[in-house]
Chimera marker file (.cmm) of the C-alpha trace (Angstrom):
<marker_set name="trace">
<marker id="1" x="-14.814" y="-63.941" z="27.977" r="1" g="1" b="0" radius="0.5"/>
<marker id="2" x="-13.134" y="-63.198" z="31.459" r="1" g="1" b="0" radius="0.5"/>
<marker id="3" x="-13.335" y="-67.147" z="33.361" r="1" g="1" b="0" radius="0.5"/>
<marker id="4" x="-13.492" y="-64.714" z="36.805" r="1" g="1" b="0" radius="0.5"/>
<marker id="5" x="-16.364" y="-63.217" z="35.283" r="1" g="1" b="0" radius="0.5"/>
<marker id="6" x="-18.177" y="-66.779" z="35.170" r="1" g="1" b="0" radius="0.5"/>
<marker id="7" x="-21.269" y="-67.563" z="38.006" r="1" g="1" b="0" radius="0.5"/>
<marker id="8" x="-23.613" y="-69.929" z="36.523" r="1" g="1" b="0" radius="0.5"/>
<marker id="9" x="-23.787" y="-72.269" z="37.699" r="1" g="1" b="0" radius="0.5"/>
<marker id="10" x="-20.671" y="-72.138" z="39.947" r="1" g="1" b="0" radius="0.5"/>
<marker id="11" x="-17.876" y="-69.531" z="40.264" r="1" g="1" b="0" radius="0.5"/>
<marker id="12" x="-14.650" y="-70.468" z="39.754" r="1" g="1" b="0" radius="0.5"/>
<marker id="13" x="-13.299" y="-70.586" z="43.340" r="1" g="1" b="0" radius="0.5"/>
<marker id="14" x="-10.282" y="-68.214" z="43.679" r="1" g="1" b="0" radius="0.5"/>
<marker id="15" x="-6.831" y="-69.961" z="44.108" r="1" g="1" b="0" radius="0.5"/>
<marker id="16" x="-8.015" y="-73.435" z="42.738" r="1" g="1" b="0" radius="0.5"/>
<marker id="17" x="-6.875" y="-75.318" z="39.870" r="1" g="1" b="0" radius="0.5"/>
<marker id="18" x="-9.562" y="-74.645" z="37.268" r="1" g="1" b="0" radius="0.5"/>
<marker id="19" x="-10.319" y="-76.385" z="33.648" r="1" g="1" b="0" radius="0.5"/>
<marker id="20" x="-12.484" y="-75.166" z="30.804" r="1" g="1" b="0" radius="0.5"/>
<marker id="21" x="-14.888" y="-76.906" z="28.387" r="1" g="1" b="0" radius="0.5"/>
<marker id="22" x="-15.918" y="-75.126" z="25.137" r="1" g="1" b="0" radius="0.5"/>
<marker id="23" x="-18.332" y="-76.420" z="23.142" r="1" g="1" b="0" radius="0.5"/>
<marker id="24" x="-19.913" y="-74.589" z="20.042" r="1" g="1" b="0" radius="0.5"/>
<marker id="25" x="-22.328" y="-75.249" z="16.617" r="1" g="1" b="0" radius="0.5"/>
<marker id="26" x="-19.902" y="-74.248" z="15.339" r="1" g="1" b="0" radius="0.5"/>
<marker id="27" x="-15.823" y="-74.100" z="14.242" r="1" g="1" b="0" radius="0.5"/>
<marker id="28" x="-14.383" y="-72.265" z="16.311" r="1" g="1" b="0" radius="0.5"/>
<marker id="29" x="-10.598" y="-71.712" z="17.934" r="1" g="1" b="0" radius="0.5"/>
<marker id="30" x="-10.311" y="-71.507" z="21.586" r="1" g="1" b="0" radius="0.5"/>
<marker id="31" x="-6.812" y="-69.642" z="23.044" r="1" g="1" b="0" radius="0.5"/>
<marker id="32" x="-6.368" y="-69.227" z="27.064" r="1" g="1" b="0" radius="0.5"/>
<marker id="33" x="-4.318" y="-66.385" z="28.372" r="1" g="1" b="0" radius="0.5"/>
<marker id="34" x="-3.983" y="-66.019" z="31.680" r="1" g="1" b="0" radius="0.5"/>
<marker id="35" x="-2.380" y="-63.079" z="34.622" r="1" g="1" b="0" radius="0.5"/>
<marker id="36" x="-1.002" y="-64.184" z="37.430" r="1" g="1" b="0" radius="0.5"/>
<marker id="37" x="-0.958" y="-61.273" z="39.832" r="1" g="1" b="0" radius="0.5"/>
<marker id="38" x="-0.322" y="-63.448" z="43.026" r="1" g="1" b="0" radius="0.5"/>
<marker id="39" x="2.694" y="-62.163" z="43.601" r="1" g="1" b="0" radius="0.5"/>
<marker id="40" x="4.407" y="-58.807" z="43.651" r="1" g="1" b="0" radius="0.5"/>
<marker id="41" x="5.112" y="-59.068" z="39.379" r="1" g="1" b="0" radius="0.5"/>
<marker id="42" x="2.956" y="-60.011" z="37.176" r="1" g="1" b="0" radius="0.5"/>
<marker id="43" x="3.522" y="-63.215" z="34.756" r="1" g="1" b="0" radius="0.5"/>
<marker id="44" x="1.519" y="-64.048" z="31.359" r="1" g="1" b="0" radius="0.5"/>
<marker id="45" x="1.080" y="-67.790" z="30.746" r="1" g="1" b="0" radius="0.5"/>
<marker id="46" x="-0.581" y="-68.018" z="26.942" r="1" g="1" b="0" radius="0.5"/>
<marker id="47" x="-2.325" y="-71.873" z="25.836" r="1" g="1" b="0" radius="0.5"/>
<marker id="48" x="-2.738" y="-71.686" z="22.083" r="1" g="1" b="0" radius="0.5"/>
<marker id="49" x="-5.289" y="-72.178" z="20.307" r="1" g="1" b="0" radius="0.5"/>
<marker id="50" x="-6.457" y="-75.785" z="19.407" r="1" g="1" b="0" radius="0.5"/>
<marker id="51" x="-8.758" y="-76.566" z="16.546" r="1" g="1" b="0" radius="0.5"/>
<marker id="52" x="-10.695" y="-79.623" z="17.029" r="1" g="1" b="0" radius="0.5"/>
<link id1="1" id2="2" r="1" g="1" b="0" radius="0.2"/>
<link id1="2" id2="3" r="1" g="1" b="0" radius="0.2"/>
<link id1="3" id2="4" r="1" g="1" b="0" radius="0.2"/>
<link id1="4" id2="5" r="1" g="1" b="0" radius="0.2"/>
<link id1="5" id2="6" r="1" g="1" b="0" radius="0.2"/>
<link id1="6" id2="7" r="1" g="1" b="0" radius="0.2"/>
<link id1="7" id2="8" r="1" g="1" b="0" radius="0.2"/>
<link id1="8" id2="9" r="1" g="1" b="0" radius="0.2"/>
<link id1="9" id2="10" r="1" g="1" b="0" radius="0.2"/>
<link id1="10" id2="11" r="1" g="1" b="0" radius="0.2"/>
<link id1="11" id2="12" r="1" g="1" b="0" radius="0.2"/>
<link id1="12" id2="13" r="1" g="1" b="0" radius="0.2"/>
<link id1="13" id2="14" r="1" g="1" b="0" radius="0.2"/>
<link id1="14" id2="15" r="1" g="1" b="0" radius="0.2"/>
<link id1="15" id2="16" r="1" g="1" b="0" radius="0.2"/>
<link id1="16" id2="17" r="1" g="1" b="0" radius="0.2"/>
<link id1="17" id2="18" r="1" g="1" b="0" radius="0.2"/>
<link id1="18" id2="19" r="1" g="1" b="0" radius="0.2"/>
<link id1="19" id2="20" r="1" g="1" b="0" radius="0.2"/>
<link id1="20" id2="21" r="1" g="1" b="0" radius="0.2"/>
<link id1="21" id2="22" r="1" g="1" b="0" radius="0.2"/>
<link id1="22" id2="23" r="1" g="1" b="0" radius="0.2"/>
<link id1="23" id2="24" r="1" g="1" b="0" radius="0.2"/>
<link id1="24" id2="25" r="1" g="1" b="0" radius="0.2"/>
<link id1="25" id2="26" r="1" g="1" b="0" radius="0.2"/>
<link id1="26" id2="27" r="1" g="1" b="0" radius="0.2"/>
<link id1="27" id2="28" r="1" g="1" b="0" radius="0.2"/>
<link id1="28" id2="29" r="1" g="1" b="0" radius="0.2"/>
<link id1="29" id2="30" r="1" g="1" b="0" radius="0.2"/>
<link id1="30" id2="31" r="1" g="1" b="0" radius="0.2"/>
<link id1="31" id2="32" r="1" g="1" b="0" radius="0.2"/>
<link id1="32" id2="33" r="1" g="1" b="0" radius="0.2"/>
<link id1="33" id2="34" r="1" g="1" b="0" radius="0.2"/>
<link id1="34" id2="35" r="1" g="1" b="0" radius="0.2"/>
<link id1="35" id2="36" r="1" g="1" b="0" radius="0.2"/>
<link id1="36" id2="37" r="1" g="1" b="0" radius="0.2"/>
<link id1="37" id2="38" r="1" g="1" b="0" radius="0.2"/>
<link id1="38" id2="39" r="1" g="1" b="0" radius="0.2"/>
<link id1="39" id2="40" r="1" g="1" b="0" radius="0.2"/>
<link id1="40" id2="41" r="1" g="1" b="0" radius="0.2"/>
<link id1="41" id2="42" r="1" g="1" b="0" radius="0.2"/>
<link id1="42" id2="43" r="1" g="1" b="0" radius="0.2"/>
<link id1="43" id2="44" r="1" g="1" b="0" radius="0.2"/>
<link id1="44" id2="45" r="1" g="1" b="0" radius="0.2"/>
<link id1="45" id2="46" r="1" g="1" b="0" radius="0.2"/>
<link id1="46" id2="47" r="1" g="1" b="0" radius="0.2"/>
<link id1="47" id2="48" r="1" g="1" b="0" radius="0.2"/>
<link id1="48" id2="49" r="1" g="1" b="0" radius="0.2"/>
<link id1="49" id2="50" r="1" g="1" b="0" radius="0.2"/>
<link id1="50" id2="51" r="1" g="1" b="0" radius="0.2"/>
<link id1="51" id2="52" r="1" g="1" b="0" radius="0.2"/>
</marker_set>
């Protein structure tokens, strides 16, 4: 699931600090990878996944 992709029942405003809740019936292992394309490169920051 793309977080820019998100609407309901607020888009994420662009160039904010953002934070992310998942909540599920079921197990489930969450990982957040995310592009930075701010500036001329590009840079990969990668959160591993947590199992709670």
């Amino acid at each position: 699931m793309r977080i820019n992709d998100l609407i309901d029942p607020q888009a994420v405003p662009l160039g904010e600090p953002y934070g992310l809740v998942v909540r599920a019936d079921v197990p489930v292992v969450a990982q957040l990878t995310r592009l930075d394309t701010r500036r001329g490169g590009l840079s990969t920051a990668i959160a591993p996944g947590y199992w709670a």
